[in-house]
ROKE-593954 format. One record per residue (C-alpha): residue in one letter; x, y, z. Coordinates in steps of 0.2 Angstrom, whole numbers, plus 2048, in hexadecimal, padded with zeros to 3 digits. Example, Ala and Ser with C-alpha at 12.3 -4.5 7.8 and 13.67 -1.06 7.14 Angstrom:
ROKE-593954
A83E7EA827
S8447FB824
//
This chain:
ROKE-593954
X800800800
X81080A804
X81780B7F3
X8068137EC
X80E8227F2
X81E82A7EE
X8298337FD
X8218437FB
X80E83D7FD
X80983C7EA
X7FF8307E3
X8098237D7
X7FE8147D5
X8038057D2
X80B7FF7C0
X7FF7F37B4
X8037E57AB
X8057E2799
X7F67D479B
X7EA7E17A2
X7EF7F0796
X7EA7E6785
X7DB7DF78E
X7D87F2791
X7DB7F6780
X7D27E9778
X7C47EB781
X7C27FC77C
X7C37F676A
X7B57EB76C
X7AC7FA773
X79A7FA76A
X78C80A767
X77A803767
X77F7EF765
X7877F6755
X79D7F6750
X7A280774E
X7A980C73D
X7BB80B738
X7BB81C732
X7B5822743
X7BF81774D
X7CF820743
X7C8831748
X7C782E759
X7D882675B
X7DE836754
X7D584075F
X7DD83676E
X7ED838768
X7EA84C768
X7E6850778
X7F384477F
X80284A773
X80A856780
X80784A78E
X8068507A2
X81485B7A4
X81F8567B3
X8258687B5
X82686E7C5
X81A87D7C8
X8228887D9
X81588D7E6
X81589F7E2
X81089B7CE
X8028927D3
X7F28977CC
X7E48957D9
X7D88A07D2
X7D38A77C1
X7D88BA7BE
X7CD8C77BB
X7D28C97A9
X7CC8B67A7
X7BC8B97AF
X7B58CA7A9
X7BF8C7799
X7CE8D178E
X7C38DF788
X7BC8E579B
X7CC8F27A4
X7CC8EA7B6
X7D78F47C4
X7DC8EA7D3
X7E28F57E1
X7EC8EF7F0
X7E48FA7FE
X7D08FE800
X7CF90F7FA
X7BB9127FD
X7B591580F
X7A9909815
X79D915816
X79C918805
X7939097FB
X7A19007ED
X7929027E0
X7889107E3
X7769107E1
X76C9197D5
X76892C7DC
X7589347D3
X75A9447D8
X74D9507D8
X74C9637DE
X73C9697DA
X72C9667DF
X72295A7D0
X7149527CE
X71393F7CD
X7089417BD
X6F894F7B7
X6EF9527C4
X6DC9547BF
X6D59657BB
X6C29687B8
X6C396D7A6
X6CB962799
X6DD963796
X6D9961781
X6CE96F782
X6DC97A789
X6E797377A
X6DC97B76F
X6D698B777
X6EB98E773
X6E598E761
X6D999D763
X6E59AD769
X6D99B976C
X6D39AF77C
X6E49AC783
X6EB9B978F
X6FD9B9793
X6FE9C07A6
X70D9C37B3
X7089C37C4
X7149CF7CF
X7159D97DF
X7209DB7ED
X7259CD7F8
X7169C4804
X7099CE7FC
X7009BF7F6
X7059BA7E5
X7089A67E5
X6F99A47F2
X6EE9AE7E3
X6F59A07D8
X6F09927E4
X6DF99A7E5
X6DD99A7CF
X6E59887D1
X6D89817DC
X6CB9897D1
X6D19807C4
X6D79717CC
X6D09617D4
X6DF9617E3
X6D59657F0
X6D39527FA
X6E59517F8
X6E7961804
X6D995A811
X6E4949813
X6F2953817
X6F295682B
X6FD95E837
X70896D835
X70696B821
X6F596C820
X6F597E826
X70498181A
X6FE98980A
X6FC9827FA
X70A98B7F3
X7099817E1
X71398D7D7
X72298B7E4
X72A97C7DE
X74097F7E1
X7439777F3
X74A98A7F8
X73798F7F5
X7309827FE
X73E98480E
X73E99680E
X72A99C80C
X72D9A77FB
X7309A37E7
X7419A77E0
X73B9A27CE
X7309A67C5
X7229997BF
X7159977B3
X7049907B2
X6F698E7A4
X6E698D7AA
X6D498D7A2
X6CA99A7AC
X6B99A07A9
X6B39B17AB
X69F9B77B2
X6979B37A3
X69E9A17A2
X6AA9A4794
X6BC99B794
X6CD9A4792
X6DC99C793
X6EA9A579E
X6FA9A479C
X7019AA7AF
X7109AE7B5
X7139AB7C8
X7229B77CC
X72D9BA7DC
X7299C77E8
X73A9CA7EF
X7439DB7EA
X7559CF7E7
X74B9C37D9
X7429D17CE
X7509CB7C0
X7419BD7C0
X7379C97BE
X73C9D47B1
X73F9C47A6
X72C9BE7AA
X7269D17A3
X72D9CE792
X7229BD78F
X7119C7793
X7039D178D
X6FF9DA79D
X7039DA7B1
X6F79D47C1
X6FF9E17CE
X6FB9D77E0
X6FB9E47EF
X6F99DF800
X6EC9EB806
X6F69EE819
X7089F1810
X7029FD800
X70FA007F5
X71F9F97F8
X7309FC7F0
X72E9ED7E5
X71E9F17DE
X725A017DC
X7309FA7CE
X7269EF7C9
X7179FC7C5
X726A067BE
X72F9FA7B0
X71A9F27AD
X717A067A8
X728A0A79F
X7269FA795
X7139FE78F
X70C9EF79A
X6FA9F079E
X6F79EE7B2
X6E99E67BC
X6E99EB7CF
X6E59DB7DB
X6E19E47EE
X6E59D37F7
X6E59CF80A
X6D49D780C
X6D19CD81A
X6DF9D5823
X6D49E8822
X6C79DC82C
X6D09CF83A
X6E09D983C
X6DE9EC83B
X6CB9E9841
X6C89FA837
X6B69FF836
X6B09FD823
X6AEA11821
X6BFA11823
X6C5A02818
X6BFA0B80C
X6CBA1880C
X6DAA0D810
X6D4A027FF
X6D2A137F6
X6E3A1B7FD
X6EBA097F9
X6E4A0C7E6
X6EAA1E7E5
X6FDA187EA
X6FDA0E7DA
X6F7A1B7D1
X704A287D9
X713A1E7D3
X709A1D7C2
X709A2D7C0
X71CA307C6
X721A257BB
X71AA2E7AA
X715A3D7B0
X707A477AB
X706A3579E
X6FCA2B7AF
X6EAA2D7AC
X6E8A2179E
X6F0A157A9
X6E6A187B9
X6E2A0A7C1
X6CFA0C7CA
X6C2A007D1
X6B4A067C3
X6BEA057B7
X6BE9F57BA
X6CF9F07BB
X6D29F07D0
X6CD9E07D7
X6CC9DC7EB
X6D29CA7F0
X6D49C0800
X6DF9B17FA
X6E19AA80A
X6CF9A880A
X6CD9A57F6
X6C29B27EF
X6C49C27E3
X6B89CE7DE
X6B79DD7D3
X6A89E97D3
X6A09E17C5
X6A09D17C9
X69C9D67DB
X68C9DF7D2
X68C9D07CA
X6879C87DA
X6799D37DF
X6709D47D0
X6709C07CF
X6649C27DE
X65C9D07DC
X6559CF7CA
X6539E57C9
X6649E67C8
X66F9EC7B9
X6809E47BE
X68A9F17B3
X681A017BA
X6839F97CB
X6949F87CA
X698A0B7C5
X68FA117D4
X698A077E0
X6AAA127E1
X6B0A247E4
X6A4A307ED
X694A287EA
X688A277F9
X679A187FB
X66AA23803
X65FA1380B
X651A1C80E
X64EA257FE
X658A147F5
X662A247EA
X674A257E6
X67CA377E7
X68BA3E7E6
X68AA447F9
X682A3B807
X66FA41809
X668A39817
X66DA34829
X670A21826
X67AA25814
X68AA1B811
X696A1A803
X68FA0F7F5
X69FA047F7
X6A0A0180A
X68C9FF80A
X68A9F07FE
X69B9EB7FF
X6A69ED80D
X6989EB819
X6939D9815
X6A39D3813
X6A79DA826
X6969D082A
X69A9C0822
X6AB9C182B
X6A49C583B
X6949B783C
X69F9AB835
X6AC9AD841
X69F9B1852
X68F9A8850
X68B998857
X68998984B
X67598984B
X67599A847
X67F99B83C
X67998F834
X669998831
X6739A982F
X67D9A181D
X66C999819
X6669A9814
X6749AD808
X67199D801
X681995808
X67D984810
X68B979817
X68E96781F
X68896582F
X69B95F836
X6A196F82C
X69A97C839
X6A5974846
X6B597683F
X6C3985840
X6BE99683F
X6CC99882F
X6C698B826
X6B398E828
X6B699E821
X6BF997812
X6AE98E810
X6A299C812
X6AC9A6808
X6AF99B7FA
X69B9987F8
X6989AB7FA
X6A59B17EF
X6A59A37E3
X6B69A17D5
X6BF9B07CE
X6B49B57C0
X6B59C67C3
X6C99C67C3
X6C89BE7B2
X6BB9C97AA
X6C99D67B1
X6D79D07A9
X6CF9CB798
X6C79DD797
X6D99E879C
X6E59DB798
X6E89DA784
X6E89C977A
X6F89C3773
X6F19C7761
X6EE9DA768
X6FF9DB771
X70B9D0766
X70D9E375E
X7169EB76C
X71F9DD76E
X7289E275C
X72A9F275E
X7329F3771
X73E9E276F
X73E9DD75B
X74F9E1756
X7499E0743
X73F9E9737
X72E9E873B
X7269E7726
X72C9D7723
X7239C6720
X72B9BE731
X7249CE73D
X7139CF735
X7119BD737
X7169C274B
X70C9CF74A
X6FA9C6747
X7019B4751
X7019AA742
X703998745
X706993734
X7139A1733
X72899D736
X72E997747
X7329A6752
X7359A2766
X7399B0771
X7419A8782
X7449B0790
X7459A379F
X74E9927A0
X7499867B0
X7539777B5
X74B9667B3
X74795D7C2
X7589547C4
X7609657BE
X76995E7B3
X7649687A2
X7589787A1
X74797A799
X74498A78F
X734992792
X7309A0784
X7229AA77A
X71F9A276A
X71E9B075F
X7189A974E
X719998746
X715988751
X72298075D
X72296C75B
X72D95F761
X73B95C755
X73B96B74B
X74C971747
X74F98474D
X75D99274D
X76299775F
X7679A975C
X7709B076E
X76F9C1775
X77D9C676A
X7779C175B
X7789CF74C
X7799CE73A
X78A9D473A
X7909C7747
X7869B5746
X7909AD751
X7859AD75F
X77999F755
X77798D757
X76B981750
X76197675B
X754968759
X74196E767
X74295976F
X73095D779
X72596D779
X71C96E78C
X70D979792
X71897F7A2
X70B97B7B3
X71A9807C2
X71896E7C8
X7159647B8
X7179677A7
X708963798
X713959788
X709961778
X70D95C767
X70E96F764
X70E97F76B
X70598F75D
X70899F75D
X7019AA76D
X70799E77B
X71599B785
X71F98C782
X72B98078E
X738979780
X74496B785
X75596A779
X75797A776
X761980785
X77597C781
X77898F77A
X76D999785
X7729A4793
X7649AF796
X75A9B4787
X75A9AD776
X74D9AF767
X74A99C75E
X74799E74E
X74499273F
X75398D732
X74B995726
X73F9A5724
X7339AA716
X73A9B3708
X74B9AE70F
X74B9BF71B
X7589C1728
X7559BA73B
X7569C7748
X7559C775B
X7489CC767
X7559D7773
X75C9D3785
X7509D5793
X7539E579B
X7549E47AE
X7509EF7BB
X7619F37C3
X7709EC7C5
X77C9DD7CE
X7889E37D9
X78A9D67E7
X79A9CB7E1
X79F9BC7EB
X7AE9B17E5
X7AE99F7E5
X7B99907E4
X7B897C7E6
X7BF9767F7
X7C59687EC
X7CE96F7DD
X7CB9617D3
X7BB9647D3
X7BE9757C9
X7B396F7B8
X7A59697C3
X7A397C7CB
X7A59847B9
X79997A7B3
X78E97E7C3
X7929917BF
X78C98D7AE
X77C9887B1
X7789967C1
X77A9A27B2
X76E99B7A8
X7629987B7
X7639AA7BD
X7609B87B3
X76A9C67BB
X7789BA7C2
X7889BE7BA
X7969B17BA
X7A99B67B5
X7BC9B47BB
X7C89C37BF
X7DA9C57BA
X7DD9BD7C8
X7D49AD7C6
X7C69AD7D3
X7B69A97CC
X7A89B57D0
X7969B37D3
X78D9C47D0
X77A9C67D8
X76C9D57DE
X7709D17F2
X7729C37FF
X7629B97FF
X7659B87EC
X7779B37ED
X7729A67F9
X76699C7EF
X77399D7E0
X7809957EB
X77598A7F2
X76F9837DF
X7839857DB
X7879787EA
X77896C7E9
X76C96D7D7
X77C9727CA
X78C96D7D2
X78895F7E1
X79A9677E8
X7A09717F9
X7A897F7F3
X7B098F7FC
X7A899E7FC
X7B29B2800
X7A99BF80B
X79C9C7801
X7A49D77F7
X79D9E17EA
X7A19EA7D7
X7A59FD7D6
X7AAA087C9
X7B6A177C7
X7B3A2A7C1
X7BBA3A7C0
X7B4A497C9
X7BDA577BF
X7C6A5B7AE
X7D6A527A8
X7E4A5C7B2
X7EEA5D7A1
X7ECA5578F
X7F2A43794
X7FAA3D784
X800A2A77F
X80DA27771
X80BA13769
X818A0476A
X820A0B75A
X81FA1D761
X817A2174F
X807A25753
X800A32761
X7EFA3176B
X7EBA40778
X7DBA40783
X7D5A4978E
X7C8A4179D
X7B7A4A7A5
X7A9A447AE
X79AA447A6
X788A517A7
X77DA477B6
X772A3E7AE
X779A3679E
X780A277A4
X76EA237AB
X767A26799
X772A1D791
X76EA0E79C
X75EA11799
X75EA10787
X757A21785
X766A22778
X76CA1576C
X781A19766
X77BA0D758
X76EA19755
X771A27746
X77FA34749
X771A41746
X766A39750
X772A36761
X778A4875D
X765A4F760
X764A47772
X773A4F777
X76EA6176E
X75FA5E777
X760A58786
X773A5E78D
X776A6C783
X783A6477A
X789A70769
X785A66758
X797A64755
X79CA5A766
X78CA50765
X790A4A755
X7A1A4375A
X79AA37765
X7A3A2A75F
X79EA1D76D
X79AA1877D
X7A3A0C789
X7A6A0078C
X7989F9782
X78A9FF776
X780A04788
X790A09793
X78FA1979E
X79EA21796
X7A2A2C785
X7AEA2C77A
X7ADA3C770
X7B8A42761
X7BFA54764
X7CBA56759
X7CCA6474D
X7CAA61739
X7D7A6B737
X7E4A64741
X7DFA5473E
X7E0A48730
X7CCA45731
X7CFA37725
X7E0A2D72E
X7D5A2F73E
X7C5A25736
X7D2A17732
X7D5A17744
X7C4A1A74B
X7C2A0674F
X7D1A06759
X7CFA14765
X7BDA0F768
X7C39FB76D
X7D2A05778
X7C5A10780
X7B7A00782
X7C79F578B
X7CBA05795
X7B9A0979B
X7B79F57A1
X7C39F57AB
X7CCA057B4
X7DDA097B9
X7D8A0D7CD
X7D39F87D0
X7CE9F27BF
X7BC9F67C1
X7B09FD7B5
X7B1A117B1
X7A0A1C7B2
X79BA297B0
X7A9A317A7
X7ACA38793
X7BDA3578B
X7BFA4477D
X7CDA4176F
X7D7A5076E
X7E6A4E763
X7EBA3F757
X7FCA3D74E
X7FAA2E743
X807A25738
X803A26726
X807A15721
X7F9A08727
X8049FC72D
X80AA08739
X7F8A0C744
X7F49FB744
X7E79F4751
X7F59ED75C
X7FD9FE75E
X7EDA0975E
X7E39FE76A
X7EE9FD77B
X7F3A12777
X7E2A17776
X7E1A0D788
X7F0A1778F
X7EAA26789
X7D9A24792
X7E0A1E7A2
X7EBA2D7A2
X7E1A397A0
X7D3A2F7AC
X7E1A317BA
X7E5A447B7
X7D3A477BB
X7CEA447CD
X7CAA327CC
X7BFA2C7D9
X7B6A1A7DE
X7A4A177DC
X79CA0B7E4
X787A037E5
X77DA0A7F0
X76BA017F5
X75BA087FA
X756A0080B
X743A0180A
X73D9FA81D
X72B9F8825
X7299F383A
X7209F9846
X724A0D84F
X730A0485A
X73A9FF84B
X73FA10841
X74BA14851
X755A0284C
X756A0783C
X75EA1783F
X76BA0E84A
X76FA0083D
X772A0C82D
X77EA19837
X788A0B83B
X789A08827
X78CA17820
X778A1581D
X76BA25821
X759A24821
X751A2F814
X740A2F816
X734A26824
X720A28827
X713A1E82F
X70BA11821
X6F5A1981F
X6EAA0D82B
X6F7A05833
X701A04842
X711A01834
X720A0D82F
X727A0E820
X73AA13820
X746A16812
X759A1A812
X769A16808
X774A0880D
X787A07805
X7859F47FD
X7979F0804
X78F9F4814
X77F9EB814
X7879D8815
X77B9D3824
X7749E1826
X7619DB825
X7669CF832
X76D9DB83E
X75E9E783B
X7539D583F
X75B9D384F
X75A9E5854
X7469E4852
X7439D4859
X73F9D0847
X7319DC844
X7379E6837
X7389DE825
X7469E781A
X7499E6808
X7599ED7FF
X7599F27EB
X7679FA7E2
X764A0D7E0
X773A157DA
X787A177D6
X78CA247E4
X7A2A2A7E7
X7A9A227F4
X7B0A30800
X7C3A347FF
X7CFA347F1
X7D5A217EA
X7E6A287E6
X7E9A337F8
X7FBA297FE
X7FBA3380E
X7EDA29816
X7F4A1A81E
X7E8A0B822
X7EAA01832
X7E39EF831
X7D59E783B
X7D29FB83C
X7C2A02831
X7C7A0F827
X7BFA2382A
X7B8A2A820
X7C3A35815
X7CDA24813
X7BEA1880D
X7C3A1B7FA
X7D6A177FC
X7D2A08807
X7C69FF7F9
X7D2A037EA
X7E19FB7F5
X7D59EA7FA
X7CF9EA7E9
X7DF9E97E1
X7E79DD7EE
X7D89D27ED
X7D99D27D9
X7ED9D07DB
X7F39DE7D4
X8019E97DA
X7FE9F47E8
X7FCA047E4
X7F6A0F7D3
X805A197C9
X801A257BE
X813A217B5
X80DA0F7AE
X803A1B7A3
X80AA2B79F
X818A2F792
X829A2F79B
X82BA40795
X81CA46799
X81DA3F7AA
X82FA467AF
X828A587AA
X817A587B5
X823A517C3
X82DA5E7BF
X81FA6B7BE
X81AA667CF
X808A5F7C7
X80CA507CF
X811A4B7E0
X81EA3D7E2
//
């Protein structure tokens, strides 16, 4: 048994004999298949296929421990075509899973599929073919005035949503709808940051059906860049007040930009309740707090175009005030309020009804007479008599009777409720009585359809103010009437993130033509001319949606009238773009609708950078898409290599950081104190002519530098004068309106540093001392050197304003070669710096109106808060019919960074504060004064502020610590004012 065995334990066997091997052999030959011999030939090939697999024979090689192959490697099992990476050490943290699981993110607020409505979703697809019954409406006003809960109140009109609110419980069923709020900062903080439309079916008092095309907009003074884009997509403006607060500084600009940009407006009074359960005024004297409410609007009206304001009055019998109570979910005008009475009492002519029941008109019960004064002892204003009044006694018996007899009480005004529904809260038995009293918002509808013009009546001012082509060719005049069978024309103005956030939709105004999925279009940018068609790409519409806020409609097609959500469109746009299709009738040029003009201007700056720096592309690809979801954000990198995030104030940079971290980036990045943009000016005249020779000191620029008549830059901003305009044509405005002569207005040659800058450049050279021809050849140049100059000044690299450049003297080169653009450009740069320093340069920076309301207690605070800031109050005043005060000062924007907070916690949170840019305004001091010395960790006085923001500046940009004039004069020039004395050290 042993020698089975060899020494080392392997199996050896044991040796057979010849005998048993032939027998072996031979009975393998007489092996049979089914009974049956097997073939010769067969038996050949098997013999060969034996002798095969045995020709190498067991190798008796010997294989060492380590060469031993246990198991297969992972190149055998997932095969040679799959890259596999075997690391020695675990890299991953346990805590984080080896395959991670799918993540559907989702940062807005959907629904799971349509919810119902009660009218039929195909008979809103085709009202959008009919455009005289579609209105297009923004709905705007300040912040909690009672805009999105006026959307809630049309969406459970239209809606069947209401058993989903009674399931919810708790906390959130007092919360409020708030349908249009859908970003999770909406729903966290209690107030929209974006804008959100809605398209509803409403009917009007006499049953007919409009569809409305509504705009939910923000409140809050830092998102009115959401506004502003929502105003060029509509016909005409729903202005929400809240009837405690009047006209707040919001409003204000919203009543101002609706008016300057022709936009009809319907007045909403809301939070009339507010008259009743919180001031408890009587309802003679509601009257004149609704009346004094009215006239506000009307005031600001009538600033805004003055002597112009009547025509755009806004006035209860004219039928376009209505008074609302969202919380409680009615809206009435007059004449549907008449409406109401002459449906009981069959007498009555609703339309007369509603003239009489405004103004000074008094209600004689005895004699059953209106007249203009009160006649008899019992005589009340129409308006409080058979309005206020049983409002005020609806409220009242609602909220004081016992079940029983109230039960009796509503029976009579035909209002009959559940039995268990008289038991319930005295909030949400109101909301019952009211809804049966009041009934839906016909009358706002009849409002809006009679003020508010159609998209076929208002498409026409849309041309005129924003179309940047001729307006007599086929392509407008098929804009013109809303031709759906006309060429594709889109005018966008908005892009929303998709629920992951991962690409944008582009909501716009279809202007002509027919928007369906899977039409190929022309993107044209905001820089888009004929001259320069580099800002155009072509683009395949994937969907067209009917945008609801919280679910979008797919349509096979959107006409011409209605606003349209577009998905596939989005790579090329930033803010605005016009889509138009790849080829027009007649084969007539595309031209743009222009940029959206904004109300003021971003000058709060923070900079940003990743914690990880590897993660650089991610952010720039965050930073990318911020800019297209924020209108008025601006997005760029210094000299230096910061990358900075421009917004209107701190709330606003807030939610941009936050979508920058968690919707576009999903990153932790590193944010600097807040800072903010300023601009440089001259106070007086160049000192000397500041002259500037070229590389190849052929060619001679000399300029002189001066600020410029108040009021200019303004008008420029505001377009009140186009550069791009005729020469004869810019010349008149500034004959006209400055006093400029016909020769200096006529040698405007630009202004800086672009086509709307606040600077001048202006041609004073003399015919004949100049070479009128040689300088034409030049004229490109210069402009290009001024434009580079004005962006970025020689104090801190910041913007110039407010300042005119005039060409004095030139000394050109014959031969072309010579005044090339190379030499021309950085001389004409010198030359304006120069002469900019010579003439008193100061700092400007933004200045904010602070606009606060509290209580008496509160004005004090505020006092205390702003001297602290280089603030001061200007103006303060109790609020009409209120215990309220309304306070307005300047702020420094460098100095409000926390400001509202501080003023918060000086009130004990009663006062609410909002901040909107005002003005540019010098800094105190001179920038260039080297005898101030700054001590750090110590603030700055006064005198000093000017030099201590130029020196931070420039550190903080990294550029050398102080301004010398000598990097820009001539060294001739230089060593002879030093001489002279003109300059000091």
């Amino acid at each position: 048994m042993d020698d089975l065995y060899d020494e080392f334990g392997n199996f050896i066997g044991e040796a057979e004999s010849e005998e048993e091997s032939d027998h072996g052999v031979q009975a393998a030959d007489a092996y049979v298949y089914d009974d049956q011999p097997i073939d010769e030939d067969e038996e050949e090939a098997r013999d060969q296929q034996l002798m095969e697999v045995d020709a190498d024979g067991p190798s008796n090689a010997v294989v060492l421990h380590e060469d031993k192959q246990y198991y297969p490697t992972a190149q055998q099992v997932y095969g040679p075509d799959v890259e596999t990476l075997v690391q020695e050490e675990d890299t991953q943290s346990l805590a984080q899973p080896i395959i991670a699981p799918v993540v559907q993110k989702k940062f807005t607020v959907q629904e799971a599929d349509l919810p119902p409505v009660y009218f039929k979703r195909e008979f809103m697809t085709d009202l959008m073919n009919l455009p005289e019954q579609i209105r297009n409406v923004a709905i705007a006003g300040h912040l909690h005035h009672g805009k999105t809960a006026f959307m809630d109140m049309l969406v459970l009109e239209t809606h069947d949503i209401q058993d989903r609110l009674e399931r919810k419980t708790g906390r959130k069923r007092d919360e409020q709808l708030r349908y249009t709020d859908v970003h999770v900062l909406e729903r966290e903080r209690g107030l929209s940051i974006k804008a959100s439309p809605m398209s509803l079916v409403l009917q009007g008092t006499k049953g007919k059906s409009h569809l409305f095309n509504i705009i939910d907009t923000p409140g809050h003074v830092n998102f009115v860049d959401e506004v502003a884009s929502s105003l060029r997509l509509v016909d005409g403006v729903v202005l929400v007040v809240d009837v405690v607060e009047g006209v707040q500084v919001n409003t204000e600009q919203i009543i101002k930009h609706a008016i300057l940009e022709d936009l009809p407006l319907v007045l909403v009074v809301n939070k009339m309740d507010r008259l009743i359960l919180e001031l408890k005024l009587p309802p003679a004297d509601a009257y004149f707090k609704l009346k004094h409410v009215i006239e506000e609007v009307n005031t600001v009206i009538e600033n805004t175009i003055p002597g112009r304001g009547e025509r755009r009055r806004v006035s209860p019998e004219k039928g376009n005030v209505a008074f609302a109570c969202t919380s409680m979910g009615w809206c009435f005008t007059l004449p549907s309020f008449a409406k109401m009475y002459a449906d009981s009492y069959e007498k009555i002519n609703a339309d007369d009804f509603a003239l009489r029941l405004w103004g000074d008109i008094f209600f004689n019960p005895r004699s059953r007479k209106f007249t203009r004064k009160a006649m008899e002892e019992g005589s009340k204003r129409s308006f409080v008599n058979f309005v206020l009044e049983p409002i005020y006694k609806l409220y009242s018996h609602t909220i004081s009777e016992s079940p029983e007899d109230l039960k009796d009480t509503l029976a009579t005004l035909g209002i009959h409720l559940k039995p268990s529904q008289y038991k319930i809260d005295a909030k949400d038995l109101l909301k019952l009585v009211c809804g049966q009293f009041f009934g839906p918002a016909h009358g706002f509808v009849d409002m809006v359809v009679q003020h508010i013009p159609s998209p076929l009546s208002g498409a026409q001012r849309l041309l005129e103010r924003y179309y940047a082509g001729p307006l007599d060719t086929a392509t407008a005049t098929a804009m013109s009437v809303c031709d759906q069978d006309g060429p594709l024309v889109v005018h966008v103005t908005k892009l929303f993130n998709t629920t992951d956030a991962k690409a944008f939709h582009a909501l716009g105004r279809v202007m002509s033509g027919t928007a369906r999925p899977g039409d190929a279009v022309r993107v044209l940018g905001e820089g888009y001319t004929l001259e320069d068609e580099e800002d155009m790409v072509s683009a395949v519409i994937e969907n067209t949606f009917i945008g609801n806020s919280r679910y979008n409609i797919p349509v096979s097609g959107v006409p011409a009238g209605n606003w349209v959500l577009l998905s596939g469109v989005d790579n090329s746009i930033v803010k605005t773009a016009t889509l138009v299709a790849p080829k027009l009738p007649n084969d007539e040029d595309a031209y743009i609708f222009r940029p959206v003009k904004h109300f003021f201007e971003s000058v709060f700056k923070v900079a940003v950078e990743p914690i990880n720096p590897s993660e650089l592309p991610k952010m720039l690809d965050g930073l990318r898409k911020i800019n297209k979801s924020y209108p008025l954000v601006t997005t760029k990198v210094e000299e230096s290599g910061e990358h900075v995030i421009l917004g209107t104030g701190e709330l606003y940079m807030d939610c941009v950081l936050h979508d920058l971290r968690r919707l576009y980036a999903e990153m932790e990045i590193k944010v600097s104190d807040p800072v903010t943009r300023f601009c440089e000016t001259v106070v007086e005249t160049s000192a000397i002519k500041c002259y500037a020779l070229t590389p190849n000191k052929k060619n001679k620029l000399t300029m002189v530098a001066e600020p410029l008549d108040p009021g200019i830059a303004e008008d420029i901003e505001a377009g009140k004068v186009n550069i791009k305009d005729p020469v004869r044509k810019v010349g008149k405005f500034f004959e006209e309106n400055y006093g400029y002569d016909l020769l200096a207005s006529r040698n405007i040659w630009a202004f800086g540093p672009d086509d709307m800058g606040p600077n001048i450049l202006q041609n004073d050279t003399l015919p004949g001392d100049v070479d009128q021809k040689l300088l034409k050849s030049v004229r490109d140049s210069i402009k290009q050197g001024f434009s580079w100059a004005t962006r970025e000044g020689p104090l801190c690299e910041e913007p110039i304003r407010n300042t005119k450049f005039r060409i004095t003297d030139v000394s050109l080169a014959p031969e072309p070669i010579l005044r090339g653009g190379g030499q021309i450009i950085p001389t004409a740069r010198r030359a304006a710096y120069s002469s900019f320093l010579m003439a008193s340069p100061r700092l400007m920076e933004p200045v904010y109106e602070c606009s606060m309301i509290g209580p008496a207690d509160a004005v004090s605070s505020l006092y205390t808060v702003l001297a602290r800031r280089r603030g001061h109050v200007l103006q303060d005043g109790p609020i009409a019919g209120t215990p309220l005060y309304s306070v307005k000062g300047l702020i420094p924007v460098i100095d409000s960074f926390g400001f509202e907070t501080d003023l918060r916690i000086h009130t004990q949170g009663q006062a609410t504060v909002s901040l909107i840019f005002d003005r540019w305004s010098i800094v105190p001091g001179d920038p260039l004064d080297k005898d101030i010395k700054l001590r750090p960790l110590e603030p700055a006085s006064a005198q000093a502020t000017a030099r201590d923001f130029v020196l931070k500046t420039r550190r903080r940009k990294g550029l050398a610590e102080d301004v010398t004039i000598s990097k820009f004069l001539e060294p001739e020039l230089f060593r002879s004012l030093k001489e002279s004395g003109i300059l000091d050290g």
